[in-house]
C-alpha positions in Angstrom: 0.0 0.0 0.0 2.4 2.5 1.0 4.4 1.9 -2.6 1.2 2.5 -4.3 0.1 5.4 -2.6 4.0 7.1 -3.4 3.7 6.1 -6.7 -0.3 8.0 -7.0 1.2 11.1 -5.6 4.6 11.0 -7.7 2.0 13.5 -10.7 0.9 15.5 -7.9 3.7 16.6 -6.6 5.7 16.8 -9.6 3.2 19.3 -10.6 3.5 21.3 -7.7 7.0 22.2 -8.1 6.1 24.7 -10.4 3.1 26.1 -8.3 5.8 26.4 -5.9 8.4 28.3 -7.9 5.2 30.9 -8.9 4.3 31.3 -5.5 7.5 32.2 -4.0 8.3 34.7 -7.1 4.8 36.6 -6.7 5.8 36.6 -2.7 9.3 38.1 -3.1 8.0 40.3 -5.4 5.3 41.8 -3.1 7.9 41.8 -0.4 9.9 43.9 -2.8 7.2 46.3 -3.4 5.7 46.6 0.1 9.8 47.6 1.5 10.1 50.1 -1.0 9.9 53.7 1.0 10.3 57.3 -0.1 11.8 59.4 2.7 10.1 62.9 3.4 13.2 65.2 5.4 13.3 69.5 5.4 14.2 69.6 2.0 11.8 67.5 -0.1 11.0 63.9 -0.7 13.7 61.7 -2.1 14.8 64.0 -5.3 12.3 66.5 -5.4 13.6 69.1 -3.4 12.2 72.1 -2.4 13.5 74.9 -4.5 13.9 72.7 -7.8 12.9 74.9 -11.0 9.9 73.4 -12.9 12.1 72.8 -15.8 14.3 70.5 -13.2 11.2 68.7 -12.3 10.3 68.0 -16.1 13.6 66.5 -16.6 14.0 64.7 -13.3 10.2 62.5 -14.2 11.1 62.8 -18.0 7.6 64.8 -18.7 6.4 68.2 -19.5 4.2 69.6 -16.8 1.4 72.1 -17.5 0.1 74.3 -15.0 -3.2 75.9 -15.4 -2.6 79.0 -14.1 1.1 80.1 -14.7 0.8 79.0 -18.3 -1.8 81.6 -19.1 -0.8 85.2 -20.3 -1.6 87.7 -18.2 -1.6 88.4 -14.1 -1.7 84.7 -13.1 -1.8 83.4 -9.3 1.3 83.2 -6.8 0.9 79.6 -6.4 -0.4 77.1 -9.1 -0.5 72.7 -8.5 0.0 69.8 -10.6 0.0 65.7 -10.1 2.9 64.2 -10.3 4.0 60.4 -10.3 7.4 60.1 -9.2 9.1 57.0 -9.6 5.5 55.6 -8.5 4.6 57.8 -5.6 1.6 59.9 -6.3 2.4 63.5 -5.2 1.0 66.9 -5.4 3.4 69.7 -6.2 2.8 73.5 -5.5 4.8 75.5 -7.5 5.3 79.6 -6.6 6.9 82.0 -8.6 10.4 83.5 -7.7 10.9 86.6 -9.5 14.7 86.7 -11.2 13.6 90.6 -12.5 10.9 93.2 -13.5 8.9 90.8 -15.5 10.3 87.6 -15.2 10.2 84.4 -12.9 10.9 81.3 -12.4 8.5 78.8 -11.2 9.9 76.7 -8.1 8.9 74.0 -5.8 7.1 75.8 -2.2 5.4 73.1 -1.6 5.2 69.0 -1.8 2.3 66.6 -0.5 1.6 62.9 -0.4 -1.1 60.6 1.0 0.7 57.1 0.1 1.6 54.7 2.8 5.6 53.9 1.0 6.3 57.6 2.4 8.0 57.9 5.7 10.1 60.2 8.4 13.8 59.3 9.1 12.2 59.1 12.4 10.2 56.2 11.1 6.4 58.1 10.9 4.1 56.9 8.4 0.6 57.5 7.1 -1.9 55.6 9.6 0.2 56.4 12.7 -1.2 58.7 15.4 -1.0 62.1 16.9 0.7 61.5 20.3 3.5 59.3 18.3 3.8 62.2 15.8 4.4 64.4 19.2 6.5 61.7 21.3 8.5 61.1 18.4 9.6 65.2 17.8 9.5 65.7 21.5 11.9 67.9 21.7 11.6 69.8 18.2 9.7 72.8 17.5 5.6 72.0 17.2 2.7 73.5 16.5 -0.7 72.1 16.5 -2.8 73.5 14.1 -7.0 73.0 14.1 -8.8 72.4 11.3 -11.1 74.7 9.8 -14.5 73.8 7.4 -14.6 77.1 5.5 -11.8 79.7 3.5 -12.7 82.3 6.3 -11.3 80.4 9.2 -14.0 80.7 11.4 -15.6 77.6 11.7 -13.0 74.6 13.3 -13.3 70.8 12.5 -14.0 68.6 15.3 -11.8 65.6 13.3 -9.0 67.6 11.3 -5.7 69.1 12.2 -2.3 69.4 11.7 1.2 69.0 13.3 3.8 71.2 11.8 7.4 70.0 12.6 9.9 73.3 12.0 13.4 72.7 11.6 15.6 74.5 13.4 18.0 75.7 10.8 15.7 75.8 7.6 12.4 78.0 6.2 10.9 74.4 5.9 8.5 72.4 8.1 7.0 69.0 7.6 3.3 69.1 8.0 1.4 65.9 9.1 -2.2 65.9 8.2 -4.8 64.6 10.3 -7.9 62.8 10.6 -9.6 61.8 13.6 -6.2 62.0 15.2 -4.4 59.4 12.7 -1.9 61.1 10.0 -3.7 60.8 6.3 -1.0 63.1 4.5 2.3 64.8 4.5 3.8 67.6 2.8 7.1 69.5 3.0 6.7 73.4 2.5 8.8 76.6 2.6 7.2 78.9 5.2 7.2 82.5 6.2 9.1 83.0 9.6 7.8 85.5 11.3 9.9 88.1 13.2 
């Protein structure tokens, strides 16, 4: 009995060598694209940097960007946005212009945000993590906490949305952590005004 029951399952498992093989490829391939990261610090995310000229940006993703506002003739807004995939991470950029002379400028980075769960601190703070880890972790760095508010007009503040804005000591940048019900849902890196 027990020769004939080898030789019955000799087929079966022949044929699930190769099962095999697929599974572990699809695995270590997941694995490979759940590790990836992108790391947001003071001065961008990865290589987009704060700063970086619009025609940098074209050339870094390989893509012309149009803006809907800059692009027209005339007075056009400060500050104009555009999607961007970079290397796979979805991002919104905010560019602002930076006057070189009377009427010319130069359209530059102020601003980048992300909602995807592959972007991280150094510190190690992700999308899905909590207020009070956002605070323990920057303990001793320079906080504010921001309400949220439901109109343009500030008047009216959300009882679920805020923000943490971490200021770096040495730089005109902060990382903003955007919250919902107290859990992060976004990050952005921005130049800021200082005040003083």
């Amino acid at each position: 009995m027990p020769i004939l029951f080898t030789i019955l399952s000799m087929p079966i498992v022949c044929s699930m060598k190769p099962l095999y093989i697929l599974v572990f490829v699809g695995l270590s391939y997941f694995a490979k694209a759940q590790s990836s990261s992108f790391t947001i610090t003071m001065n961008g995310i990865e290589e987009l940097k704060l700063g970086m000229k619009k025609e940098e940006l074209e050339k870094l993703i390989n893509q012309n960007i149009s803006l809907s506002h800059s692009d027209r003739k005339g007075v056009a807004p400060l500050l104009d946005t555009v999607h961007v995939n970079y290397k796979g991470l979805e991002t919104d950029i905010v560019f602002a212009k930076q006057y070189t002379g009377e009427n010319s400028y130069d359209l530059i980075i102020q601003e980048i945000e992300c909602n995807s769960d592959m972007l991280r601190t150094k510190k190690g703070i992700c999308i899905g993590d909590d207020k009070l880890k956002v605070i323990s972790t920057y303990e001793g760095f320079t906080l504010w906490l921001v309400p949220g508010y439901l109109d343009d007009s500030y008047t009216t503040k959300s009882k679920n949305r805020s923000s943490i804005w971490l200021h770096g000591d040495t730089t005109d940048s902060a990382i903003i952590f955007r919250l919902e019900n107290n859990k992060v849902v976004s990050m952005s890196v921005c130049y800021y005004e200082k005040g003083g």
